[in-house]
C-alpha positions in Angstrom: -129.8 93.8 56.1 -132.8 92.4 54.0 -133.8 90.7 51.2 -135.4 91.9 48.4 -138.4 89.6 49.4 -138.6 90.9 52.8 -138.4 94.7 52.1 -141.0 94.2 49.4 -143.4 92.2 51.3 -143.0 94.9 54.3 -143.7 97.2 51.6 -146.5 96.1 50.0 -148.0 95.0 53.0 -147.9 98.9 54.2 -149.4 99.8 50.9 -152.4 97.2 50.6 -152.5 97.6 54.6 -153.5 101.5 54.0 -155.8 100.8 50.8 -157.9 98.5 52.9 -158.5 101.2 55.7 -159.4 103.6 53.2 -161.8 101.5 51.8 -163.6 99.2 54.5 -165.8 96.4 54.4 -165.3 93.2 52.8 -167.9 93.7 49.8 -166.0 97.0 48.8 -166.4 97.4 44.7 -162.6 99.3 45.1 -160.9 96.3 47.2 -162.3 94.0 44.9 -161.1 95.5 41.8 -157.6 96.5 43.4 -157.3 93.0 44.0 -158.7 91.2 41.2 -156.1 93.2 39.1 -153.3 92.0 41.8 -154.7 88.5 40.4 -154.5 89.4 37.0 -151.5 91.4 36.4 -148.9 88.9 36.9 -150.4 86.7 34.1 -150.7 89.9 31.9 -146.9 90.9 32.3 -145.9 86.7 31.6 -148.6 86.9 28.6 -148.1 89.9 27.1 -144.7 91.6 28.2 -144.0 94.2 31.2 -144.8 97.3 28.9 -148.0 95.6 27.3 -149.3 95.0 31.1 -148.5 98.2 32.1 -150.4 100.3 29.4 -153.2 97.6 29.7 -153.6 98.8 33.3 -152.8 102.2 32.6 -155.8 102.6 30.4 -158.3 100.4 32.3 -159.7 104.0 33.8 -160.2 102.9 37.7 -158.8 104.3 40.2 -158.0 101.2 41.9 -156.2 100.1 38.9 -153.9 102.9 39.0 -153.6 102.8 42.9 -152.2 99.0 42.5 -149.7 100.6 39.2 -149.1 103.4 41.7 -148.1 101.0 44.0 -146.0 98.4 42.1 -143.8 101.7 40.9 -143.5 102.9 44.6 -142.4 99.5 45.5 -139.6 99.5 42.6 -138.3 102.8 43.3 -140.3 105.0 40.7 -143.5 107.2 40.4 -145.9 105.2 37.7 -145.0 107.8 34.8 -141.6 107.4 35.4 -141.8 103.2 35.7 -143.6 103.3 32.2 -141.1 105.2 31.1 -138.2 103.4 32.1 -140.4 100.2 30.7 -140.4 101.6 27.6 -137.3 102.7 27.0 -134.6 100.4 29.1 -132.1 98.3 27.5 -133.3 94.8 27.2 -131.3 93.9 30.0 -132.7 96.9 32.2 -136.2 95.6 31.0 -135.7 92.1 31.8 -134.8 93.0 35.6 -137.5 95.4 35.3 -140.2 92.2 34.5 -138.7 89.9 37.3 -138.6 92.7 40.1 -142.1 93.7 39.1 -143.1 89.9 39.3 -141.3 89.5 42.6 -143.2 92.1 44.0 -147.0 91.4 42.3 -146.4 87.6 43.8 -146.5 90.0 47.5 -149.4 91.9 46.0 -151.6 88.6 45.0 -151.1 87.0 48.6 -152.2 90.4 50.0 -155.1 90.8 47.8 -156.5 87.6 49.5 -155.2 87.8 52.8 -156.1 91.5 53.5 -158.6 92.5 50.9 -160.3 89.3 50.9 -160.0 88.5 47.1 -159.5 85.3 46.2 -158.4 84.4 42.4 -161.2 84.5 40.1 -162.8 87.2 41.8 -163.0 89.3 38.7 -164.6 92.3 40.8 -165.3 94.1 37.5 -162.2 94.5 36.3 
């Protein structure tokens, strides 16, 4: 049996494992982006509110940006219209384990982002 912590960063590591092959080279404009967002996103859901982040990303209109969303709902058990979904309409106690799971699992994504991709914080990489 695992924690929560271990399956996601197994996860995640899969997932930002497998982004980075499809896009090589350190100086990639995708990798950069993906992670900057990785970066950013946990600030955005503490600022703003899971459902504010998510549409925030949802809108930003790269692909990289809705790889990482696709990625974050994979990793919580949803497809990304479904997680925005069930973001908008959970009970607030649904929603609140919803915001903590999601911040759980971006924590995995942000040390990926640097350790994998290369991204270090402040790295804006355009998004």
């Amino acid at each position: 049996m695992q924690t929560i912590q271990q399956t996601f960063a197994r996860q995640i590591y899969e997932q930002v494992n497998a982004f980075a092959n499809a896009n090589p080279g350190k100086d990639n404009p995708a990798r950069k982006e993906y992670g900057a967002m990785a970066h950013k996103l946990p600030v955005l859901v503490r600022q703003a509110g899971l459902i504010q982040a998510l549409a925030y990303v949802e809108t930003r209109g790269k692909d990289p940006h809705r790889i990482l969303l696709d990625h974050l709902a994979q990793t919580l058990g949803f497809t990304r219209d479904n997680f925005l979904q069930e973001a908008r309409n959970a009970p607030l106690s649904r929603y609140m384990l919803l915001t903590r799971q999601a911040l759980w699992a971006l924590e995995w994504y942000k040390r990926f982002a640097q350790s994998i991709l290369g991204v270090e914080p402040g790295n804006d990489g355009g998004a």
